[in-house]
PyMOL Python script that loads the backbone (N, CA, C, O; Angstrom):
from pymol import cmd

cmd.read_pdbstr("""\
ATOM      1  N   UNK A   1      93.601 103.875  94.343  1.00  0.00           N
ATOM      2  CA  UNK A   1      94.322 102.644  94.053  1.00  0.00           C
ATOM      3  C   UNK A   1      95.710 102.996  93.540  1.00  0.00           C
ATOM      4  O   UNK A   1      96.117 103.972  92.910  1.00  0.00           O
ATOM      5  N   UNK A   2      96.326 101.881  94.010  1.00  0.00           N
ATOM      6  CA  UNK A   2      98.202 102.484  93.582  1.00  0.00           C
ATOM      7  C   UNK A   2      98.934 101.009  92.915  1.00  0.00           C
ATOM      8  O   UNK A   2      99.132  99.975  93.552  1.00  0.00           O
ATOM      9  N   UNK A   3      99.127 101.152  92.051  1.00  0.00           N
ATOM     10  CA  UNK A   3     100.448  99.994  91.820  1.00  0.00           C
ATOM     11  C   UNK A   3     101.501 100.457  92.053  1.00  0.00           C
ATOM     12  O   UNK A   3     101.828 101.529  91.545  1.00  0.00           O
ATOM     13  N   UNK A   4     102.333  99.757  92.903  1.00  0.00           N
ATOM     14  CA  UNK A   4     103.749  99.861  93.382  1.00  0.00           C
ATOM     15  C   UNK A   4     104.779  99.050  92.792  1.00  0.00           C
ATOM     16  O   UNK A   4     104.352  97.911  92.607  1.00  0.00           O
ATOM     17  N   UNK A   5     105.760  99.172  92.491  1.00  0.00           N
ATOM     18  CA  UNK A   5     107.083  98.449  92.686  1.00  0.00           C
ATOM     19  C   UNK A   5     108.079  98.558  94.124  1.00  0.00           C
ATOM     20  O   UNK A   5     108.014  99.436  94.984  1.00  0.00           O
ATOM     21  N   UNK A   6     108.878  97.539  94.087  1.00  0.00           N
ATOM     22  CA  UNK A   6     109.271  97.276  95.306  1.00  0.00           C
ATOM     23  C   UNK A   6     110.635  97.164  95.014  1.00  0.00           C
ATOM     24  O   UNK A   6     110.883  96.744  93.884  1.00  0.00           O
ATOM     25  N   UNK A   7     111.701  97.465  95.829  1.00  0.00           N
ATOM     26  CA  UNK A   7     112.658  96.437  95.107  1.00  0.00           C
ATOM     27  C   UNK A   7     113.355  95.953  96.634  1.00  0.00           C
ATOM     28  O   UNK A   7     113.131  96.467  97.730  1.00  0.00           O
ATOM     29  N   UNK A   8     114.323  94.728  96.300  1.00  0.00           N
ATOM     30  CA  UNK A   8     114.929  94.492  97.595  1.00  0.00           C
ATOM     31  C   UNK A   8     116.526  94.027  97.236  1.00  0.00           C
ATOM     32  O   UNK A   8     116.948  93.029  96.652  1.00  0.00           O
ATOM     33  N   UNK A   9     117.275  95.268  97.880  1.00  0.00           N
ATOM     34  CA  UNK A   9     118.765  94.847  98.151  1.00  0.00           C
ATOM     35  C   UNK A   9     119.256  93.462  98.282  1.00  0.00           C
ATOM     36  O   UNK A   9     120.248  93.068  97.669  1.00  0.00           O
ATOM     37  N   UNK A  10     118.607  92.773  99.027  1.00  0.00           N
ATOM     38  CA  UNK A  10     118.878  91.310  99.608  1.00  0.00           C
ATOM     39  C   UNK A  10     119.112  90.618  98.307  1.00  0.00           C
ATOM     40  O   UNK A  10     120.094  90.075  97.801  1.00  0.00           O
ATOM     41  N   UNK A  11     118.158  90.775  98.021  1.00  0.00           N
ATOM     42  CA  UNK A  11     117.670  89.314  96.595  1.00  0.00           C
ATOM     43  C   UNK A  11     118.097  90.210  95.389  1.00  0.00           C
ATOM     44  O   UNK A  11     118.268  89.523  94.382  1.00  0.00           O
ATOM     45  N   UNK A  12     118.281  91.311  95.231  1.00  0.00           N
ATOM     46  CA  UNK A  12     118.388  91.980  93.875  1.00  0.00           C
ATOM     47  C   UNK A  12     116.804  91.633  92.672  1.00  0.00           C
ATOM     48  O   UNK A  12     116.744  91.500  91.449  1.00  0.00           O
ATOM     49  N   UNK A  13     115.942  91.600  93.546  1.00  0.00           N
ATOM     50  CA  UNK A  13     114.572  91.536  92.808  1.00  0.00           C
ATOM     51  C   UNK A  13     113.526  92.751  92.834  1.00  0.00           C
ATOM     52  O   UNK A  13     113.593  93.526  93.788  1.00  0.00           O
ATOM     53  N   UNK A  14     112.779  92.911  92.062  1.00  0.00           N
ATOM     54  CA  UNK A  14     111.222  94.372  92.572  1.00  0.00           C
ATOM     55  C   UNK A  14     110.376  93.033  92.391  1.00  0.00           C
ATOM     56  O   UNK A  14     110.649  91.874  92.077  1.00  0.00           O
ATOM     57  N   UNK A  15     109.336  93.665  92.702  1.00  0.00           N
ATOM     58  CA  UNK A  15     108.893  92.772  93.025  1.00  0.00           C
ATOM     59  C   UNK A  15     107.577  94.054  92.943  1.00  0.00           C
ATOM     60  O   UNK A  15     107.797  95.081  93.584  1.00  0.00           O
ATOM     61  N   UNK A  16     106.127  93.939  92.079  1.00  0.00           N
ATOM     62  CA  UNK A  16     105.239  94.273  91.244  1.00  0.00           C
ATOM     63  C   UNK A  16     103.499  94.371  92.192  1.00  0.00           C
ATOM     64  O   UNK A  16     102.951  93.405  92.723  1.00  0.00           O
ATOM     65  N   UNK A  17     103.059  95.543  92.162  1.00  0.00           N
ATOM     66  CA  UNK A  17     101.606  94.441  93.068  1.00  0.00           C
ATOM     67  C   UNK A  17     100.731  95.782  92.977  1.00  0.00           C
ATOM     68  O   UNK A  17     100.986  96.821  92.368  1.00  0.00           O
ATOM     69  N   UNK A  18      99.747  95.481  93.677  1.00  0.00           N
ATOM     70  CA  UNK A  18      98.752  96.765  93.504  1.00  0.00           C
ATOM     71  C   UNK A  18      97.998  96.990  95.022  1.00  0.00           C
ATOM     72  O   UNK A  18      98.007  96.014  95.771  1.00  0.00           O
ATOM     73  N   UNK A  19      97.265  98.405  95.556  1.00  0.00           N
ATOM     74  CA  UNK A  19      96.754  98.508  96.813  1.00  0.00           C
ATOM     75  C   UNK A  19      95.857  99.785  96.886  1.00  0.00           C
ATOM     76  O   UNK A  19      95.739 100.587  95.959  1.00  0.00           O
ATOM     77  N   UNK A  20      95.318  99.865  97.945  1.00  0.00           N
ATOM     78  CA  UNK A  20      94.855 100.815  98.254  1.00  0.00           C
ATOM     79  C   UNK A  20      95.792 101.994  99.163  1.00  0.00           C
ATOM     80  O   UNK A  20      95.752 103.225  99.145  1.00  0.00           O
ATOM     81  N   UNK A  21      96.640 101.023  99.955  1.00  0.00           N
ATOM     82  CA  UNK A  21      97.059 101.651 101.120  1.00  0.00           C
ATOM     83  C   UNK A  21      98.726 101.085 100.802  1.00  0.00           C
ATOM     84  O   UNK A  21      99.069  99.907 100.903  1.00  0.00           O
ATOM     85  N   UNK A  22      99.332 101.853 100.534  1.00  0.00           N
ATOM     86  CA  UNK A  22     100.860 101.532 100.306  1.00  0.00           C
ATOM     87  C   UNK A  22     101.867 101.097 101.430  1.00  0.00           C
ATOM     88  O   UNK A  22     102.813 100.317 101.322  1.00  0.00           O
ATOM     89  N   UNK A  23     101.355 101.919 102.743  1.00  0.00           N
ATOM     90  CA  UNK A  23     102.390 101.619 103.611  1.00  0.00           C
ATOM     91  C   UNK A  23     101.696 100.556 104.361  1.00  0.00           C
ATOM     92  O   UNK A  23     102.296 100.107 105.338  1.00  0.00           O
ATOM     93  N   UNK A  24     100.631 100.116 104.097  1.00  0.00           N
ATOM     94  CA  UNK A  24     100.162  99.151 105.194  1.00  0.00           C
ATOM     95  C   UNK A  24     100.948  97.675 104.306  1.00  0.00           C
ATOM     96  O   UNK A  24     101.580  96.714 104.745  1.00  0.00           O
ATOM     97  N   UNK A  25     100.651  97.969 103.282  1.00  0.00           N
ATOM     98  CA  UNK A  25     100.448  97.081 102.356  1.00  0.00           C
ATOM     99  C   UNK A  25     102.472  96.219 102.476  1.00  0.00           C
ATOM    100  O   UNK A  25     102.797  95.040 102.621  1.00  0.00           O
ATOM    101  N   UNK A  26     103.399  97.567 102.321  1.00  0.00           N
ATOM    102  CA  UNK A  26     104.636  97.351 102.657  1.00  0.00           C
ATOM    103  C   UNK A  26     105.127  97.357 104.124  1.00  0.00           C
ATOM    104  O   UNK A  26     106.299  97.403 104.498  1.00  0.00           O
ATOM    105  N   UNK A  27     104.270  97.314 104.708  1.00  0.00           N
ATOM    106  CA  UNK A  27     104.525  96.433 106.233  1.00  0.00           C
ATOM    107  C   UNK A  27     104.360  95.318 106.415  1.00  0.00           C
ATOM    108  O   UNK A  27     105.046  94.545 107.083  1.00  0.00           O
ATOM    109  N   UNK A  28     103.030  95.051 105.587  1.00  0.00           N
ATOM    110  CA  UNK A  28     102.813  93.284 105.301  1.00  0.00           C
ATOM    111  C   UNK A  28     104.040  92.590 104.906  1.00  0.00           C
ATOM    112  O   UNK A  28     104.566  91.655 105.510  1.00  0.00           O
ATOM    113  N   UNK A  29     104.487  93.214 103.700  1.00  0.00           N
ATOM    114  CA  UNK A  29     105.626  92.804 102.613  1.00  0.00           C
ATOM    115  C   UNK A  29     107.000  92.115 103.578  1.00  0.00           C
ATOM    116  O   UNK A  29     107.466  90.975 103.594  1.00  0.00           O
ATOM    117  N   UNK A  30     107.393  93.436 104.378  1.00  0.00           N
ATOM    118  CA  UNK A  30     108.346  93.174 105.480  1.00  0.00           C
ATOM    119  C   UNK A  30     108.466  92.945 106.806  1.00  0.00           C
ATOM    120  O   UNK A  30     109.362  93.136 107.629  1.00  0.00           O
ATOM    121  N   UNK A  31     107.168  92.412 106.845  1.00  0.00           N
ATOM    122  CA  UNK A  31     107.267  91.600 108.303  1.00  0.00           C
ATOM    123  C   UNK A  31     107.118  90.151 107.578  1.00  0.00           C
ATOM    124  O   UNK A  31     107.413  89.227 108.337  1.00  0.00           O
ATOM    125  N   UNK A  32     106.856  89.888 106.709  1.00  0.00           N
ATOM    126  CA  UNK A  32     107.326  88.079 105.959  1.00  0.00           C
ATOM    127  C   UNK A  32     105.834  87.600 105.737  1.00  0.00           C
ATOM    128  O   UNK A  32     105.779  86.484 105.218  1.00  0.00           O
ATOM    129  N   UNK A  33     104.795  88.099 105.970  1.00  0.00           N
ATOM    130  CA  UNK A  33     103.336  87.771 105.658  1.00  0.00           C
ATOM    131  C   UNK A  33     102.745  87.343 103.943  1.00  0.00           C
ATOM    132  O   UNK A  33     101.732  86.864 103.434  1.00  0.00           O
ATOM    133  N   UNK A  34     104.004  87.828 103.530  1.00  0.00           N
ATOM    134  CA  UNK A  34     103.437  87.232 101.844  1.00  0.00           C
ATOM    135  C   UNK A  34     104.547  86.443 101.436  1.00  0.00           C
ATOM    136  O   UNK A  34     105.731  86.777 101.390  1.00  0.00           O
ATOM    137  N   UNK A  35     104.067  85.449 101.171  1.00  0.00           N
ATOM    138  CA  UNK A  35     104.843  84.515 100.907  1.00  0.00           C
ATOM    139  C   UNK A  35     105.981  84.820  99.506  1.00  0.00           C
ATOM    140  O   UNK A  35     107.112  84.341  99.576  1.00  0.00           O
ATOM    141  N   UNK A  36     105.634  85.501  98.486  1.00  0.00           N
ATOM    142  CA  UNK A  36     106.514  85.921  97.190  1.00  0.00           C
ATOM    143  C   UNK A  36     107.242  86.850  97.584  1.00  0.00           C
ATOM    144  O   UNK A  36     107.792  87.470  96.674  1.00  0.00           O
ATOM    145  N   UNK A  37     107.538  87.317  99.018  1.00  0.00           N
ATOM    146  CA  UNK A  37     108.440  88.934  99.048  1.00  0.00           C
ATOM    147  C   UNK A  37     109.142  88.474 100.110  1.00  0.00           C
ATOM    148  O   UNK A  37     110.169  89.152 100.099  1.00  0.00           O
ATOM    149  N   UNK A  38     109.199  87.621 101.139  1.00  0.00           N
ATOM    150  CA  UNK A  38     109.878  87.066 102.761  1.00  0.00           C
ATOM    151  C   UNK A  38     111.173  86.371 102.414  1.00  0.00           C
ATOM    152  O   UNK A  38     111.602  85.729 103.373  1.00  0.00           O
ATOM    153  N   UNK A  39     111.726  86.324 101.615  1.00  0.00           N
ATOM    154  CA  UNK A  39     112.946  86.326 101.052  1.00  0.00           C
ATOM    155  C   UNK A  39     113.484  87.242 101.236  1.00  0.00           C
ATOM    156  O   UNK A  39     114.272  87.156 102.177  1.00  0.00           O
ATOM    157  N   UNK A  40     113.429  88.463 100.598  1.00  0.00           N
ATOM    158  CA  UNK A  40     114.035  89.511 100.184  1.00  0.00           C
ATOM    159  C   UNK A  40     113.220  90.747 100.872  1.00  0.00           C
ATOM    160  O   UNK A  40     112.619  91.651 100.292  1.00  0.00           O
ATOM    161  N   UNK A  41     113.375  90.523 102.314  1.00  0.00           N
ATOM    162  CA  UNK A  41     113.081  91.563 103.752  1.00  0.00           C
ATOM    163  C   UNK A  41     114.746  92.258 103.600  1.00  0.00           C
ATOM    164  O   UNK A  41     115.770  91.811 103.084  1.00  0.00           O
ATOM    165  N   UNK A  42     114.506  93.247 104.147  1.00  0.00           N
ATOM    166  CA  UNK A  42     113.485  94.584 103.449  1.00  0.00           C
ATOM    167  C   UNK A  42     113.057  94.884 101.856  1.00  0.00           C
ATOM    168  O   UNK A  42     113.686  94.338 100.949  1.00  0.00           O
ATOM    169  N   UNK A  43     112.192  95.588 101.645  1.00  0.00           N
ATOM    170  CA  UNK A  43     112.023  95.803 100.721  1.00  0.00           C
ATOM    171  C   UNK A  43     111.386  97.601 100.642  1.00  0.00           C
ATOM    172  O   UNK A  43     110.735  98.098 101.560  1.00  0.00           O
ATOM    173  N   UNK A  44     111.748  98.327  99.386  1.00  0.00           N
ATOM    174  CA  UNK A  44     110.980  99.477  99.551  1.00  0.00           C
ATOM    175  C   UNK A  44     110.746  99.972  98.707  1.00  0.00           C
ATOM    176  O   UNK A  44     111.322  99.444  97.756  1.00  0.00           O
ATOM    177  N   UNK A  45     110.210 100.721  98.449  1.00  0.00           N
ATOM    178  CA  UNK A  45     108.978 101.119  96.981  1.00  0.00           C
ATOM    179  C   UNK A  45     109.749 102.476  96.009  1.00  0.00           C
ATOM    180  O   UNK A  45     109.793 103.662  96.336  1.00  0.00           O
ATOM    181  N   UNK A  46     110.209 101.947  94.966  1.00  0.00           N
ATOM    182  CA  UNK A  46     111.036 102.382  94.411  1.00  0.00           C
ATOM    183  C   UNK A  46     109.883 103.385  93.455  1.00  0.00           C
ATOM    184  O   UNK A  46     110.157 104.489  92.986  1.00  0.00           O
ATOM    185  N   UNK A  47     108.619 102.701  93.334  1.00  0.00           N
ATOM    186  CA  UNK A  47     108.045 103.675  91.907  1.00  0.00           C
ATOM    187  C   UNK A  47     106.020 103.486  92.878  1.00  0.00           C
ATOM    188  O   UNK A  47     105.494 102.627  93.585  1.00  0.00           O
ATOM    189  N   UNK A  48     105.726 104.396  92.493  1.00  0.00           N
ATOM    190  CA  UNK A  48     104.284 103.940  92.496  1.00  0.00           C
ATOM    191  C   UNK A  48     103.324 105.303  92.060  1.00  0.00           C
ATOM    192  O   UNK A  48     103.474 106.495  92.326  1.00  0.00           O
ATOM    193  N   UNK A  49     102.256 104.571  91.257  1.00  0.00           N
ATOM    194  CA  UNK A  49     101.609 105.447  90.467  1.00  0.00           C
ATOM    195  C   UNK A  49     100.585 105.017  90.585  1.00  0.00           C
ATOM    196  O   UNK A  49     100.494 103.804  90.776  1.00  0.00           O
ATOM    197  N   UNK A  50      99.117 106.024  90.503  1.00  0.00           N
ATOM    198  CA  UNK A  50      98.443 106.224  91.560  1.00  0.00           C
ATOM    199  C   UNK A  50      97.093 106.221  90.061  1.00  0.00           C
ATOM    200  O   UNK A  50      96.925 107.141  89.260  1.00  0.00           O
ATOM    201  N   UNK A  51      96.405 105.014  90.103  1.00  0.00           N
ATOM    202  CA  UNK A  51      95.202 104.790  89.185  1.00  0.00           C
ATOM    203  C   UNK A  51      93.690 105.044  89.732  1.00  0.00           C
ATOM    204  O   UNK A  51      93.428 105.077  90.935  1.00  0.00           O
ATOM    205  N   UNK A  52      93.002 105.169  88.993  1.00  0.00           N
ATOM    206  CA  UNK A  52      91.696 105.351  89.085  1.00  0.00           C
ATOM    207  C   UNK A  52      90.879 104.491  89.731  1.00  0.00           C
ATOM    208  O   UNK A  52      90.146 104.805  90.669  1.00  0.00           O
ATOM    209  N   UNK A  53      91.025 102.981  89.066  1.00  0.00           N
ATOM    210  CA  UNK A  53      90.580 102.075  90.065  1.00  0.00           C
ATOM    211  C   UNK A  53      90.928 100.899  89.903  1.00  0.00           C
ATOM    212  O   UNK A  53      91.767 100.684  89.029  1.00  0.00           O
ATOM    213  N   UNK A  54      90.487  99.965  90.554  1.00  0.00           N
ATOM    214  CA  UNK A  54      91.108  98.064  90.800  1.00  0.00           C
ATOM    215  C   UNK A  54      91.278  97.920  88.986  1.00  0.00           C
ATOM    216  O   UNK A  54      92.351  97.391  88.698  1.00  0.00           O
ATOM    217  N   UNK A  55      90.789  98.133  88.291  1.00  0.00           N
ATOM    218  CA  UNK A  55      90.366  97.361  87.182  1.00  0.00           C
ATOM    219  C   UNK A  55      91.998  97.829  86.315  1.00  0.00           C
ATOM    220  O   UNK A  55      92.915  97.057  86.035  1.00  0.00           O
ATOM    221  N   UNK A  56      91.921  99.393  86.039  1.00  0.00           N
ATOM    222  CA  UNK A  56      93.003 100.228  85.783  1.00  0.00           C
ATOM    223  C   UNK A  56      94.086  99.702  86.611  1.00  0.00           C
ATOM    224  O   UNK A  56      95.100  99.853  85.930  1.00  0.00           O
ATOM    225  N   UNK A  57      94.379  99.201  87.650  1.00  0.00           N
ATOM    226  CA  UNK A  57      95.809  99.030  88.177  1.00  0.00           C
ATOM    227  C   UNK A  57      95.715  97.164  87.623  1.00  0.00           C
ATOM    228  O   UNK A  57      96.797  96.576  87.629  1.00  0.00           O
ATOM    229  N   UNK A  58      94.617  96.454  87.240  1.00  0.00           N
ATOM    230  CA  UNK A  58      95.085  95.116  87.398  1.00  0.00           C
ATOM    231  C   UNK A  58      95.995  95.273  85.836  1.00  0.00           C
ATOM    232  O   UNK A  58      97.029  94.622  85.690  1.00  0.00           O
ATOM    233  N   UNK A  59      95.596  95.991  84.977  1.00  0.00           N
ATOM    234  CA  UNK A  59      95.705  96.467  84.124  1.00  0.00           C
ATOM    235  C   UNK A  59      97.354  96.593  83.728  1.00  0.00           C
ATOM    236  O   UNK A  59      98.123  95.868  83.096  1.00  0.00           O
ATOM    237  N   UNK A  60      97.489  97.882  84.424  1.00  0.00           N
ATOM    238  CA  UNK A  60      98.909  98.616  84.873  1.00  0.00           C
ATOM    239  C   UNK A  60      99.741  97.475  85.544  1.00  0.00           C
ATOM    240  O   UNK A  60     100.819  97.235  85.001  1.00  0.00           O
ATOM    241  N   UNK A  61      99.468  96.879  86.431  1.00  0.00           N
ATOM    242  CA  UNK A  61      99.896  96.075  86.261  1.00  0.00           C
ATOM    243  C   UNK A  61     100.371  94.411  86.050  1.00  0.00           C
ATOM    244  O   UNK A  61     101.170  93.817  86.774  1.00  0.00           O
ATOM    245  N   UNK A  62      99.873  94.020  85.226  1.00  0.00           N
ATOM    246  CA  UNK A  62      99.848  93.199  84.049  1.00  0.00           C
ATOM    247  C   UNK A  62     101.272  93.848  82.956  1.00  0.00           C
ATOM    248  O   UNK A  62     102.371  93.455  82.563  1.00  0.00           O
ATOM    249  N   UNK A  63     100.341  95.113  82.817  1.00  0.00           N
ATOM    250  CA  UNK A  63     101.333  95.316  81.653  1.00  0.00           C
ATOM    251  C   UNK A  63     103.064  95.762  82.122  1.00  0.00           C
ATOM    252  O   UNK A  63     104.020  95.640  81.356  1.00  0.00           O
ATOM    253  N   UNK A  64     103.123  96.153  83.183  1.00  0.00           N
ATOM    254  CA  UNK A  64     104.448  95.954  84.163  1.00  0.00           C
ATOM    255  C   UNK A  64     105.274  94.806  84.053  1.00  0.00           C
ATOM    256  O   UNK A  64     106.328  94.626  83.442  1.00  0.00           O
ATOM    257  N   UNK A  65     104.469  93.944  84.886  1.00  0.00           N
ATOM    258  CA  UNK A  65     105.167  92.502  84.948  1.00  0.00           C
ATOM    259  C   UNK A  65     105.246  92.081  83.471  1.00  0.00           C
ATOM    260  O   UNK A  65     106.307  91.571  83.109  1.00  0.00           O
ATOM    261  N   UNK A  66     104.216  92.235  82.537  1.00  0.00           N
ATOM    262  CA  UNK A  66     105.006  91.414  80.812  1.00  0.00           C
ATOM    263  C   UNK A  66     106.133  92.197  80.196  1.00  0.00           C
ATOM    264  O   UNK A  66     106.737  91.733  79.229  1.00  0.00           O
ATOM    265  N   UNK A  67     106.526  93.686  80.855  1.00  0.00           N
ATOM    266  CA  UNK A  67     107.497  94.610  80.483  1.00  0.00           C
ATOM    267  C   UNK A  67     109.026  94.473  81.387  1.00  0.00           C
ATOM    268  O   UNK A  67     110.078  94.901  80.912  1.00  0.00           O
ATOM    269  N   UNK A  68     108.963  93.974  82.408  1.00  0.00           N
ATOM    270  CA  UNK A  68     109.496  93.395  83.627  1.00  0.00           C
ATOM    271  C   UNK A  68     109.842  94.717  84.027  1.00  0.00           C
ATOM    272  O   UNK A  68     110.187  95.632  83.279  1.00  0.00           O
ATOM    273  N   UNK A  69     109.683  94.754  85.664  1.00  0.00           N
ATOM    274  CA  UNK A  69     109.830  96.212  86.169  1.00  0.00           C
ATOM    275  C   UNK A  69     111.112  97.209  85.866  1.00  0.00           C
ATOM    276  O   UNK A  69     110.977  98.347  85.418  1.00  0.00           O
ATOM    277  N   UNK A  70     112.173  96.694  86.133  1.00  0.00           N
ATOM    278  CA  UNK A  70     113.124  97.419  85.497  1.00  0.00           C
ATOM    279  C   UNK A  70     113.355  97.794  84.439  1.00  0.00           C
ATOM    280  O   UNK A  70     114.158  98.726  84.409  1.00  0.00           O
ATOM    281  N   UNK A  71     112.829  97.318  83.131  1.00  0.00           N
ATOM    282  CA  UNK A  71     112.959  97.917  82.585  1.00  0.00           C
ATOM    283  C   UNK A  71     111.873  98.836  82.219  1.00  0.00           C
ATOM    284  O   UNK A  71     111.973  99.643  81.294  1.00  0.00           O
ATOM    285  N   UNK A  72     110.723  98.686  83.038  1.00  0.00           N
ATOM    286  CA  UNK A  72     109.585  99.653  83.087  1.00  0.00           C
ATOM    287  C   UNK A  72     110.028 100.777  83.954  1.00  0.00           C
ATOM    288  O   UNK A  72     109.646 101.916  83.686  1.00  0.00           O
ATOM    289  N   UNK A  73     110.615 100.605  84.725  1.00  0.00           N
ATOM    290  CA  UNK A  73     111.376 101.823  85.366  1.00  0.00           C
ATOM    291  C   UNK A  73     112.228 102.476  84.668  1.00  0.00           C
ATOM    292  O   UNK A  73     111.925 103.648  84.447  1.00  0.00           O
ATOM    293  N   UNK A  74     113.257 102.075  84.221  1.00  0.00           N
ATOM    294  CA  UNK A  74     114.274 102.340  83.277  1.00  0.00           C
ATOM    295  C   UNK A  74     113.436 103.471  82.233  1.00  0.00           C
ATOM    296  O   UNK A  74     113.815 104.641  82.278  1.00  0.00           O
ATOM    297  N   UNK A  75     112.389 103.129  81.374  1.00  0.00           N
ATOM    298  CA  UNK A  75     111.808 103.860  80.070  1.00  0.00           C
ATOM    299  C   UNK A  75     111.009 105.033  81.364  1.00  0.00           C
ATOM    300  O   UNK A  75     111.543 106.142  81.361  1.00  0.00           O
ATOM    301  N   UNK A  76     110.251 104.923  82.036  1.00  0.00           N
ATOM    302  CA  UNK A  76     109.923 105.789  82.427  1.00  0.00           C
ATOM    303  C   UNK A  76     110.382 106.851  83.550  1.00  0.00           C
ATOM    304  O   UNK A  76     109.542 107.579  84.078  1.00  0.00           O
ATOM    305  N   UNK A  77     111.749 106.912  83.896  1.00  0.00           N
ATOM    306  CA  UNK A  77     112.336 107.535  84.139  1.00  0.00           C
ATOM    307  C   UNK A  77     112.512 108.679  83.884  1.00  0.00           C
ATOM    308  O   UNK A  77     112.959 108.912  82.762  1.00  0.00           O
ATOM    309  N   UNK A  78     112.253 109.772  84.752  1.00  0.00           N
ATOM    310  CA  UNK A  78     111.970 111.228  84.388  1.00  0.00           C
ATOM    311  C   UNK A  78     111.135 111.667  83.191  1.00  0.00           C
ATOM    312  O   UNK A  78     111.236 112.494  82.286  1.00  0.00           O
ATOM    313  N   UNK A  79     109.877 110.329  83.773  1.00  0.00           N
ATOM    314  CA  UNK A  79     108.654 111.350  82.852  1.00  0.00           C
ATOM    315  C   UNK A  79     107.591 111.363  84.215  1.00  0.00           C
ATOM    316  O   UNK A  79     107.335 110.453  85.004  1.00  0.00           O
ATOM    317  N   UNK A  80     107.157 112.574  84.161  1.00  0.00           N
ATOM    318  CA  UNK A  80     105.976 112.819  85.568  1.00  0.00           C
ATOM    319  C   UNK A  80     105.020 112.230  85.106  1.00  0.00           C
ATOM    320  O   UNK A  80     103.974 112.150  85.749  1.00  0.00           O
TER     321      UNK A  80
END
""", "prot")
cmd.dss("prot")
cmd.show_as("cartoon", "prot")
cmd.util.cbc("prot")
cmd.orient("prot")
């Protein structure tokens, strides 16, 4: 399981979510199939970190989105 961030040039938004399969998942994203991301085509995965399971990523992210991604990116920036 992976939570990803996204971000998109267009809209100046990331945009937060969780998967099994990252690139399937960001093909969905940018062919316009989810309705919260078809705005802001293209989009591409700026961060993603790789959890144990569904429960741990709803988790991860939750606590993302109440931190808002950038600046969850921002603090964790060059830590492995």
């Amino acid at each position: 399981m992976f939570v990803y961030i996204l971000f998109s040039e267009k809209s100046s938004r990331y945009y937060v979510g969780q998967t099994a399969d990252i690139q399937e998942r960001l093909k969905r994203h940018n062919s316009g199939r989810v309705n919260s991301t078809k705005y802001g085509i293209p989009w591409k995965v700026v961060l993603r970190i790789e959890v144990l399971n569904r429960s741990e990523a709803m988790l991860l992210e939750n606590m993302i989105k109440k931190r808002g991604a950038k600046r969850y990116i921002d603090d964790h920036r060059g830590v492995a």
